[in-house]
N, CA and C atoms as a LAMMPS dump frame, in Angstrom:
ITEM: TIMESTEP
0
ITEM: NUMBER OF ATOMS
222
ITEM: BOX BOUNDS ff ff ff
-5.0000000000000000e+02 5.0000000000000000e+02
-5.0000000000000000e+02 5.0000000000000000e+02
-5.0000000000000000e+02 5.0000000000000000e+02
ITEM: ATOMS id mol type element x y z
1 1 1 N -167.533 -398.989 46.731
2 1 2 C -168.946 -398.732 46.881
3 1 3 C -169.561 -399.912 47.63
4 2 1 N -170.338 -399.514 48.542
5 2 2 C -171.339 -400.893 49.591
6 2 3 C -172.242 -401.393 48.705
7 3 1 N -172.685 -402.537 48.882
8 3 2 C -174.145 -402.867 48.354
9 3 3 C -175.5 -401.696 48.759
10 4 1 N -175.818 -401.387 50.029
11 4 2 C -176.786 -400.56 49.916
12 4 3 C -176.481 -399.475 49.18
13 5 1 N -175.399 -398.576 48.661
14 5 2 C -175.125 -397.159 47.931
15 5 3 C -175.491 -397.439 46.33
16 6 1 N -174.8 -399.106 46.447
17 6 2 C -175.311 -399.623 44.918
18 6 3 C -176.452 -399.655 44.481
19 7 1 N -177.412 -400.471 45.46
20 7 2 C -178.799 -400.939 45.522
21 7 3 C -179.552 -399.148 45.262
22 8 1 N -179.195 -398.651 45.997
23 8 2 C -179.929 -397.085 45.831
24 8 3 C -179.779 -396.57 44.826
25 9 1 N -178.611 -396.631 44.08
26 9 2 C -178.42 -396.066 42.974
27 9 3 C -178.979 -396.682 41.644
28 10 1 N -179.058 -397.875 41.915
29 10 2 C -180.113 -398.903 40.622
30 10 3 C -180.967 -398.321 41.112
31 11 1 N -181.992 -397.992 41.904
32 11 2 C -183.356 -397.444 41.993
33 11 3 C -183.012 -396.088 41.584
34 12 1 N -182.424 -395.677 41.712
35 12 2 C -182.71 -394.389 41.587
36 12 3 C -182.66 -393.977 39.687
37 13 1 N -181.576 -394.653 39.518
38 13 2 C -181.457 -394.87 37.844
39 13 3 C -182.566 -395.155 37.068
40 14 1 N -183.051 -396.234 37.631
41 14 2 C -184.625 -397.156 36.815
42 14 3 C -185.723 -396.057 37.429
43 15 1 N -186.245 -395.303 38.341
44 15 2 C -186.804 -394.442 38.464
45 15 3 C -188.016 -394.941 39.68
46 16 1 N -187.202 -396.073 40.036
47 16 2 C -188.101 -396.791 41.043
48 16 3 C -187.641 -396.62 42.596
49 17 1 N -186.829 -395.302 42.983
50 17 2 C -186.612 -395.142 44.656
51 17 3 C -187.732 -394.8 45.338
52 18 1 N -188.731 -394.44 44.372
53 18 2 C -190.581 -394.11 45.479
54 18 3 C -191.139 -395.034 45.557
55 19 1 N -190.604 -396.277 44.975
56 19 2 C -191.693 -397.178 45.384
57 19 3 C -191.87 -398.047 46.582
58 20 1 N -192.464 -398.549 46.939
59 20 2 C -192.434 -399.307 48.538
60 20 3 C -192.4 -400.687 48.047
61 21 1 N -191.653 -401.586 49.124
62 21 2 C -191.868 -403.308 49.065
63 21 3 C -193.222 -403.877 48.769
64 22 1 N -193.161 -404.609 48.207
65 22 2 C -194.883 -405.39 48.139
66 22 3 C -195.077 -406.489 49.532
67 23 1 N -195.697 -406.415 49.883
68 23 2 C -195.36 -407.221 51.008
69 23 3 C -196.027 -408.663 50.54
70 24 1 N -197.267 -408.804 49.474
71 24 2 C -197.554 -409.917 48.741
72 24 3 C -196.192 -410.446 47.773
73 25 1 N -196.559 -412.034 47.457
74 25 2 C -195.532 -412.385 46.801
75 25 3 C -196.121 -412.666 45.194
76 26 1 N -194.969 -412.725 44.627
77 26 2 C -195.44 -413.447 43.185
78 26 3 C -195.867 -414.489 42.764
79 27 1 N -196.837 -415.029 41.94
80 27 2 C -197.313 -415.974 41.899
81 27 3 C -196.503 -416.154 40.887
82 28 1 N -195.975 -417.63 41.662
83 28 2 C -195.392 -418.199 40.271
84 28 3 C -196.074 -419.466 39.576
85 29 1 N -197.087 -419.526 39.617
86 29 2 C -198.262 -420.411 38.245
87 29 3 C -198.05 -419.276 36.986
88 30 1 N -198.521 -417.661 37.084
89 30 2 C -198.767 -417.106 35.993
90 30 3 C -197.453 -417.212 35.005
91 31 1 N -197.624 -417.452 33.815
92 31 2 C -196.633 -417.902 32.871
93 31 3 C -196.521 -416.294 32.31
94 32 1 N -195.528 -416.488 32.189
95 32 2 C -194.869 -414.684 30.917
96 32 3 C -195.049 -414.894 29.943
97 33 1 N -195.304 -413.699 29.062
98 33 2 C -195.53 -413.809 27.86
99 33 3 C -194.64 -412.46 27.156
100 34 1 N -194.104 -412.85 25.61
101 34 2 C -193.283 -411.428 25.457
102 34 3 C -194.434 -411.348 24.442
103 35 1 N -195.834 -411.137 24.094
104 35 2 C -196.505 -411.083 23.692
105 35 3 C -197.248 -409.792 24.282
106 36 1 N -197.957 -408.444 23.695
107 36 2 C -198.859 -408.11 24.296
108 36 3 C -198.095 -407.302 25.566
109 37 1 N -196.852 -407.184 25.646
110 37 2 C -196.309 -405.979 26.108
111 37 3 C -195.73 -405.207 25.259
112 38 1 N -195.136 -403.933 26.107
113 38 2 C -194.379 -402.632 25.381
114 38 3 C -192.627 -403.651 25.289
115 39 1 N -192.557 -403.321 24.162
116 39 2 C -190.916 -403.414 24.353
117 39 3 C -190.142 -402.411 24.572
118 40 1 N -188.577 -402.989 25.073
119 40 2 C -187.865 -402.183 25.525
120 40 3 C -187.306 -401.167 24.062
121 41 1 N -187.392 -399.739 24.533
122 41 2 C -186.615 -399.159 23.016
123 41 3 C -185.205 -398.674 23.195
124 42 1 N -184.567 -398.334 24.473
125 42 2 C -183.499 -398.318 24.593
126 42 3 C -182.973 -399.617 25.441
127 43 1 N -182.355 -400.736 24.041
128 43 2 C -181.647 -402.056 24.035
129 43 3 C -180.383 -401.913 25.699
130 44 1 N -179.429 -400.602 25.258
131 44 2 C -178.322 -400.329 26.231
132 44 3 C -178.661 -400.011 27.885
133 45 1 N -179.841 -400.023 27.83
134 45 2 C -180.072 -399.365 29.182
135 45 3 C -180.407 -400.663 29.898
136 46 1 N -181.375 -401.748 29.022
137 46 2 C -182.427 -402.935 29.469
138 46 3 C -180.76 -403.821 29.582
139 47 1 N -179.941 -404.018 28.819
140 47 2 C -178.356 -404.721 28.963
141 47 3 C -177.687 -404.34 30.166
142 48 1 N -177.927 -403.007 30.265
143 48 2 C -177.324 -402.715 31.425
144 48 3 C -178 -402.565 32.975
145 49 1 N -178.997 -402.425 32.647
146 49 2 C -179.565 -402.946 34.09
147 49 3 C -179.781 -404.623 34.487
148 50 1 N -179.6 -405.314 33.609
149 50 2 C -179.712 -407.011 33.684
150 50 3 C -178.31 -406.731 34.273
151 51 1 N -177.432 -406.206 33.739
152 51 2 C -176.046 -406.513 34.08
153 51 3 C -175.889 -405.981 35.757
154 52 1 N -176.449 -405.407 35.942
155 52 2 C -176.161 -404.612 37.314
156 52 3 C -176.621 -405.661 38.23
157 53 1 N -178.138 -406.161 37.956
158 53 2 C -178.712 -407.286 38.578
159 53 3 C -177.957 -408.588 39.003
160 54 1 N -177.048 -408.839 37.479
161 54 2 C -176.963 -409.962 37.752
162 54 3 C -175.63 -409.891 38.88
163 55 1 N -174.877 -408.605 38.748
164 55 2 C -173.869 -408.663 39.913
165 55 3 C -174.017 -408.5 41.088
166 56 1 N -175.529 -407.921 41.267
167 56 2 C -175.989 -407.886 42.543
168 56 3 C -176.552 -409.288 43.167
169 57 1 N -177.011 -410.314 42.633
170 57 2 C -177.085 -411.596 42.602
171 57 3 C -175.931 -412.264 42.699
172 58 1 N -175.019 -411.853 41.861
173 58 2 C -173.369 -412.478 42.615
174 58 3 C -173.165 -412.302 43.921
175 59 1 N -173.088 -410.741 44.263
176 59 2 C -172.174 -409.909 45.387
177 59 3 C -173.52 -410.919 46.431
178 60 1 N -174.401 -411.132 46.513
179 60 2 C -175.426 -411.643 47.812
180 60 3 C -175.642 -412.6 47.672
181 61 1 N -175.128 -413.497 48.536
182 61 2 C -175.657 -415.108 48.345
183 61 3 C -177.044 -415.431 48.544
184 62 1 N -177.612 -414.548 49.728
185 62 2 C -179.039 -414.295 49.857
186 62 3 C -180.037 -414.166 48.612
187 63 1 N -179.957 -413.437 47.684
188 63 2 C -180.78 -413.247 46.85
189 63 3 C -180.665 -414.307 45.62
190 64 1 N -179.08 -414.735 45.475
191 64 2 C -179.197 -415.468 44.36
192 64 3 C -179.461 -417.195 45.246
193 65 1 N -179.545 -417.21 46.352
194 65 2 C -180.609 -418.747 46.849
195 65 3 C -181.88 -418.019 46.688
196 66 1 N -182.856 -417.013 46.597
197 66 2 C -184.108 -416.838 46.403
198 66 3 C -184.62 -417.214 45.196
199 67 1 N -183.421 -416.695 44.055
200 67 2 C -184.174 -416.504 42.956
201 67 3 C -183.627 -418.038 42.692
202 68 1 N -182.839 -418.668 43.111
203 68 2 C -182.443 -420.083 42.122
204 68 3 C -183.387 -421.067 42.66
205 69 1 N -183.561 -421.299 44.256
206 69 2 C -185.185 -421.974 44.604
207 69 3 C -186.724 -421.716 44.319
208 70 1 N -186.652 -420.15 43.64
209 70 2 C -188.107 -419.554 42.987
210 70 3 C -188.388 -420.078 42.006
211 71 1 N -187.141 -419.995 40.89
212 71 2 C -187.606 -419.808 39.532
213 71 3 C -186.922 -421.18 39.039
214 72 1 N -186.672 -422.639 40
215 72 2 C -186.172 -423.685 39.162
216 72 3 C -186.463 -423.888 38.848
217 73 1 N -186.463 -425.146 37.47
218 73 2 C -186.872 -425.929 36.976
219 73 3 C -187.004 -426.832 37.496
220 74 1 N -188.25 -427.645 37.212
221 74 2 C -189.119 -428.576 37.83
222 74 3 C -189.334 -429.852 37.354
């Protein structure tokens, strides 16, 4: 399987293939909170889509230099 057949198929799974790129970026000042959201109720699905992520962050060196210069520690 290619990365793009993969990539399509995580969207299509999570229910997010209609959505379009944001072309704004994230601010990263706003802090997260697990406060004051919905939690996840199916545990196996939220495990398994981290898991898909994180191999898609393996398989692309591209994305995993985005997210490791975004979200370092400071």
């Amino acid at each position: 399987m290619n990365q793009r057949k993969y990539v399509l198929e995580l969207l299509k799974d999570t229910g997010l293939l209609a959505y379009k790129p944001a072309v704004t970026l994230m601010d990263n000042l706003v802090k997260l909170s697990s406060t004051g959201s919905v939690s996840f109720t199916n545990v196996y699905a939220y495990r398994r889509l981290i898991g898909r992520l994180m191999y898609l962050t393996n398989t692309r060196p591209d994305i995993t230099f985005f997210f490791s210069t975004t979200f370092s520690i400071s």
